[in-house]
TORKE-725476 format. One record per residue (C-alpha): residue in three letters; x, y, z. Coordinates in steps of 0.2 Angstrom, whole numbers, plus 5000, padded with zeros to 4 digits. Layout:
BEGIN
ALAXYZ ...
END
This chain:
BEGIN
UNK479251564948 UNK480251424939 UNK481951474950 UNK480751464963 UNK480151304960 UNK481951244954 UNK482751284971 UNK481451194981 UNK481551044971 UNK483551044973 UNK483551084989 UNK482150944996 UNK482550775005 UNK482850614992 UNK481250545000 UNK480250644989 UNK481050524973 UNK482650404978 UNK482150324993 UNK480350344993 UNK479950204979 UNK478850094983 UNK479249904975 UNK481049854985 UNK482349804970 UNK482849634968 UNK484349514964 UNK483949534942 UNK484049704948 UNK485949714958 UNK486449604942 UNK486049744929 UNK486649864939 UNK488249794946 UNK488449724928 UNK488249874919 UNK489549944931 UNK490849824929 UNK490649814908 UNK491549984907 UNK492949994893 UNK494150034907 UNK494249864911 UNK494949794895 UNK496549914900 UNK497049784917 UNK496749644906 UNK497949674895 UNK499349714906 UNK499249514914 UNK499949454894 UNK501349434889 UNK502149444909 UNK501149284914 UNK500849144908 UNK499149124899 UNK498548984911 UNK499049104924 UNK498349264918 UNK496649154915 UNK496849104933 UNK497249274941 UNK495849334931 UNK494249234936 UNK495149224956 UNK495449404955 UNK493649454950 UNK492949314960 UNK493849384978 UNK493349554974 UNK491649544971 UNK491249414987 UNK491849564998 UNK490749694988 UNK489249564991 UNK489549545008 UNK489649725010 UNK488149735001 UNK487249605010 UNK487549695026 UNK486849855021 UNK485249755015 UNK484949705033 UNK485649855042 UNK484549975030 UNK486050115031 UNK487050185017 UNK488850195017 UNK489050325031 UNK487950245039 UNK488950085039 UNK490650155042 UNK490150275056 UNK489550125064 UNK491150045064 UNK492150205069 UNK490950305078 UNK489350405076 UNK490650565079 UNK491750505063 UNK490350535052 UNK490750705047 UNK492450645041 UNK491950505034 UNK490750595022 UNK492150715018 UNK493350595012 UNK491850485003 UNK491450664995 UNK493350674990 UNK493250484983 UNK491950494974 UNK492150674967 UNK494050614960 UNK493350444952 UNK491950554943 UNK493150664935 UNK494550484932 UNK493050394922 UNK492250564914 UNK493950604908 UNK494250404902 UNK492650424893 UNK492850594886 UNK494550524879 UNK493850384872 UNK492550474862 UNK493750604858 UNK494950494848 UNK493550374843 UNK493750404820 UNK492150484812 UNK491150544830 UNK492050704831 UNK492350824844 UNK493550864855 UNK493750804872 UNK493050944879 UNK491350944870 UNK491150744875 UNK491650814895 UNK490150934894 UNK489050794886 UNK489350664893 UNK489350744910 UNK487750814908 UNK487050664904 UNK487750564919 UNK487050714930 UNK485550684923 UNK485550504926 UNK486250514943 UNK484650634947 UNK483350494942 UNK482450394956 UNK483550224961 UNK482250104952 UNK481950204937 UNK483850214934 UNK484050034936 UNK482649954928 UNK482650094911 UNK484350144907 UNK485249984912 UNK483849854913 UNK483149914896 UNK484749974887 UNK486450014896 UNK486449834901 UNK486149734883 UNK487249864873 UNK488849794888 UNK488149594882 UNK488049624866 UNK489749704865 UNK490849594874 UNK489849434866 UNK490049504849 UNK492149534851 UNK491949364860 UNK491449264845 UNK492349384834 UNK493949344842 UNK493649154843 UNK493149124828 UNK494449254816 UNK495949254829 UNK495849094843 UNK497349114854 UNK498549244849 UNK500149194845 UNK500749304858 UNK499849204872 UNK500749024868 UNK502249074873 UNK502849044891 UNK502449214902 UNK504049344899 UNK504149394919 UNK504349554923 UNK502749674928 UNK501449604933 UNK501749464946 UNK500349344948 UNK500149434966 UNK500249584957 UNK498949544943 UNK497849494954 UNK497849664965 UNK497549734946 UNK495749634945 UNK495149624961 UNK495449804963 UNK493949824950 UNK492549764959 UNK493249844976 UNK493250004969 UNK491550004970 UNK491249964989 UNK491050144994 UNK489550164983 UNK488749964984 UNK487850035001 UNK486950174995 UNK486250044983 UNK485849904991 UNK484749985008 UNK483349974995 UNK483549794992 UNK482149664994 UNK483149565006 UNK484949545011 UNK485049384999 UNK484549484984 UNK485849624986 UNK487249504990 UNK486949374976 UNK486649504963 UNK488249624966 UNK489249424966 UNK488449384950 UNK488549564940 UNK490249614948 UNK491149434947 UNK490549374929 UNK490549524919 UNK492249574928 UNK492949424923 UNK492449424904 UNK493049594900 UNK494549564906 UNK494949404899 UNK494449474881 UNK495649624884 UNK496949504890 UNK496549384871 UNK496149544858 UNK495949704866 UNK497849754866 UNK497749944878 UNK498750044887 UNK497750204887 UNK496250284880 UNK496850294865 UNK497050114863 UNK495250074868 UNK494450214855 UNK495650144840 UNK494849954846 UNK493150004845 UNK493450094829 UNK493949934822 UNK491949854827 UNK491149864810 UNK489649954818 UNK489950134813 UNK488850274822 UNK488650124835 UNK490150174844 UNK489350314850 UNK487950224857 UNK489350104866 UNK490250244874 UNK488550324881 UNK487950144887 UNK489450084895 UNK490450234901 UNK488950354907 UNK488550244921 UNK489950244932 UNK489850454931 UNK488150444937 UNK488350304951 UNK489950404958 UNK488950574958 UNK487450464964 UNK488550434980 UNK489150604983 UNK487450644986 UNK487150524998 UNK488950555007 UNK488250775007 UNK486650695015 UNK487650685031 UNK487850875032 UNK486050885031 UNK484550835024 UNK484350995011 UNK486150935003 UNK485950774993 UNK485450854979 UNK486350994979 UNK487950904982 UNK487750794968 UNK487750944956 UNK489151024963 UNK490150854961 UNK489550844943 UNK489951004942 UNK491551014950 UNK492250844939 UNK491550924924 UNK492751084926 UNK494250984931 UNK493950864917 UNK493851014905 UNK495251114912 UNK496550974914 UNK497250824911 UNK496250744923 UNK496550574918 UNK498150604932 UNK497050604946 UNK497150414943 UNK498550384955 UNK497450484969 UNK496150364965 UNK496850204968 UNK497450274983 UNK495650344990 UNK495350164987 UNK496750064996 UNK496050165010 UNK494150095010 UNK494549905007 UNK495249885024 UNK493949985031 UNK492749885023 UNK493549735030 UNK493449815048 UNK491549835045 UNK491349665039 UNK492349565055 UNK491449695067 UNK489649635060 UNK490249445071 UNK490949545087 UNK489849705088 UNK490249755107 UNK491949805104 UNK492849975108 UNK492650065092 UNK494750095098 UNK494749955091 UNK494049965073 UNK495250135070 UNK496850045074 UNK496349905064 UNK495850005049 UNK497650075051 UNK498749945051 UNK497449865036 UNK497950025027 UNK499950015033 UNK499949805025 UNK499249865009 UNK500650005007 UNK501949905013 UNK501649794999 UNK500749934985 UNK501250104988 UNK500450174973 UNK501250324963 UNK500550464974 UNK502350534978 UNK502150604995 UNK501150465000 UNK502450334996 UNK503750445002 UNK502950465020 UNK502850255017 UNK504550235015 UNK505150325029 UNK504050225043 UNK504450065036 UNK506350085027 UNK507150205038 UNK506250205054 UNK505950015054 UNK507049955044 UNK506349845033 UNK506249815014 UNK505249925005 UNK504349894995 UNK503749735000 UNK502949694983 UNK503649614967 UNK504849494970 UNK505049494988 UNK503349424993 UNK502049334984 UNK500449404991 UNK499549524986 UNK499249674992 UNK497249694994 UNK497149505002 UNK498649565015 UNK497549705019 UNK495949655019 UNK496649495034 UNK497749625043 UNK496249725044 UNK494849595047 UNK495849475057 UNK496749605068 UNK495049675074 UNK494349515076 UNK495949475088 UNK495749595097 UNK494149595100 UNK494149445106 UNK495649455119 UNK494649615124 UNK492949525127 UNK494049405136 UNK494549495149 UNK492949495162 UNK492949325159 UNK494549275162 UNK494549395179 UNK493049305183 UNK493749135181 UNK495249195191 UNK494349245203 UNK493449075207 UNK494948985204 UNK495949105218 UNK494449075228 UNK494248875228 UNK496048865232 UNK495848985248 
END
């Protein structure tokens, strides 16, 4: 009886729960969430890699510009999905094609899926090294995977307004205002930082791929948050505000005080708060979150192959991420993930510029999204060796040209090249494309009152 019952409740539509609530969420709502998201102890790790190559002025700069850009496309993105009322394969197969929507979900179940096991096996490192929690990374994998499981199987609302509104939320504040203060008042401005920036990696262009790139990550999941929003304005305003701010303070304090490269770095910083079991409860609060919002998409991407799979999918992906992160070193699955996302931004950007000329050959929207993702590896090729290496052969042998493009050679970078290759090109074509009749026509009369 309780298998019984256990299968019909896995295997039984969202509307049941998720989708069937019945007060809409608002803008305090997309703050906490997209807040909560963006204070993970990952960030601190990009921030730091902007000092001591730039400049502090500049790596301030690059920071709130960097965080700024990235979270006005996630909240136009989210925006849109407020009004069109569609998740993200709903939105994307709108701009490819109702037919694409079976690939789409496969390579959303792929994305999401691979960044589940990236920030399960960041977190389960960090609590593994973290002095006096003990453990080893596997035991923190199985906890703290079952818990974002958990999570990810709550209704939308009760996730929000519970764990984040009431607690996920306040422990991120209170953490990053506390090492705020702490760093103010005990260390100012590192003597590290008053020096002139040493050059070398990261450029400016480069640093600012490095922050963007932390909102954006999140634009294949911001739509299956925000079709329950109150209205388009609340969606919007609240991924701007949580994604941008919190964004930007975390990396600036892990660019003044949070020295990181690795998840060992971040565990030996937070062993350093005076606040002893209290680490633990940081770790839950900030890193359990994104596990859950990943798997939480999964489910929403397996919805497309029917509507018996959203729950079932997301515990195969929790799952799935569980085993990988228990089995290998799966913090090298980073390199896949950056790459999953360079492939969304400019597809987002596609879906954004087809939103003002909807009438288009979806032809269109395709080429595009290629030459979107083509711009941002000419410039960004990422680590993923086969990838790169099918890069360089298109643009060094076959076209000739330098590769790669980034670094010294241009100033750019990569994810605002991409994202106006993408938007721009489809927008130009669009245009000449809705052109043509009218330019026959006015041929045509022209050709006629000469006659």
């Amino acid at each position: 009886m309780v298998v019984r019952d256990a299968a019909r409740w896995i295997t039984s539509p969202p509307a049941t729960g998720d989708l069937a609530e019945a007060r809409p969420l608002t803008a305090r709502n997309y703050v906490m969430l997209w807040g909560a998201l963006s204070m993970s102890l990952l960030v601190f790790v990009p921030g730091a890699y902007l000092v001591p190559a730039l400049h502090l002025r500049d790596a301030l700069a690059v920071a709130v510009l960097g965080s700024a850009a990235g979270a006005s496309v996630l909240a136009a993105v989210a925006a849109l999905a407020a009004r069109r009322r569609r998740n993200t394969v709903g939105l994307l197969s709108s701009a490819l094609g109702v037919p694409a929507g079976t690939v789409i979900a496969t390579i959303l179940l792929l994305r999401h899926i691979v960044w589940a096991t990236f920030t399960l096996a960041f977190a389960a490192n960090v609590a593994a090294h973290v002095p006096g929690l003990g453990g080893s990374k596997m035991l923190w994998a199985i906890a703290l995977g079952a818990l974002a499981m958990a999570l990810a199987l709550l209704p939308t609302r009760t996730f929000i307004e519970r764990w984040l509104g009431w607690f996920a939320f306040w422990i991120g504040l209170l953490l990053i205002a506390m090492i705020t203060f702490t760093g103010l008042t005990s260390y100012g401005v590192p003597v590290l930082h008053d020096a002139d920036g040493m050059g070398g990696w990261p450029t400016r262009a480069q640093g600012f791929d490095l922050i963007a790139a932390l909102p954006l990550l999140w634009l294949p999941v911001v739509a299956d948050y925000a079709n329950g929003a109150r209205a388009p304005r609340d969606a919007g305003v609240g991924a701007f505000a949580g994604a941008g701010v919190f964004t930007a303070w975390y990396a600036i304090v892990g660019m003044m005080w949070v020295f990181t490269v690795s998840a060992g770095d971040v565990a030996g910083f937070i062993s350093q708060i005076p606040i002893g079991a209290g680490a633990l409860v940081i770790v839950i609060a900030l890193q359990s979150n994104a596990i859950a919002a990943n798997m939480y998409a999964a489910s929403q991407a397996g919805g497309r192959f029917g509507y018996r799979w959203f729950r079932p999918v997301l515990v195969v992906a929790g799952v799935l991420a569980g085993a990988l992160v228990v089995a290998t070193d799966a913090l090298g699955v980073e390199d896949l993930a950056m790459l999953l996302a360079s492939l969304f931004l400019p597809l987002f950007a596609v879906v954004l510029a087809r939103n003002l000329l909807p009438d288009a050959p979806r032809v269109l929207s395709w080429l595009s999204w290629f030459a979107g993702v083509a711009a941002y590896g000419w410039i960004n090729p990422g680590d993923v060796r086969y990838w790169r290496d099918a890069l360089h052969f298109v643009f060094a042998t076959v076209l000739r040209a330098p590769f790669p493009l980034g670094g010294d050679l241009t100033p750019l970078p990569a994810t605002a090249v991409s994202f106006a290759v993408a938007a721009g090109g489809y927008l130009l074509l669009a245009s000449i494309w809705s052109a043509g009749p009218k330019a026959r026509e006015i041929g045509v009369s022209v050709w006629q009152s000469a006659r």
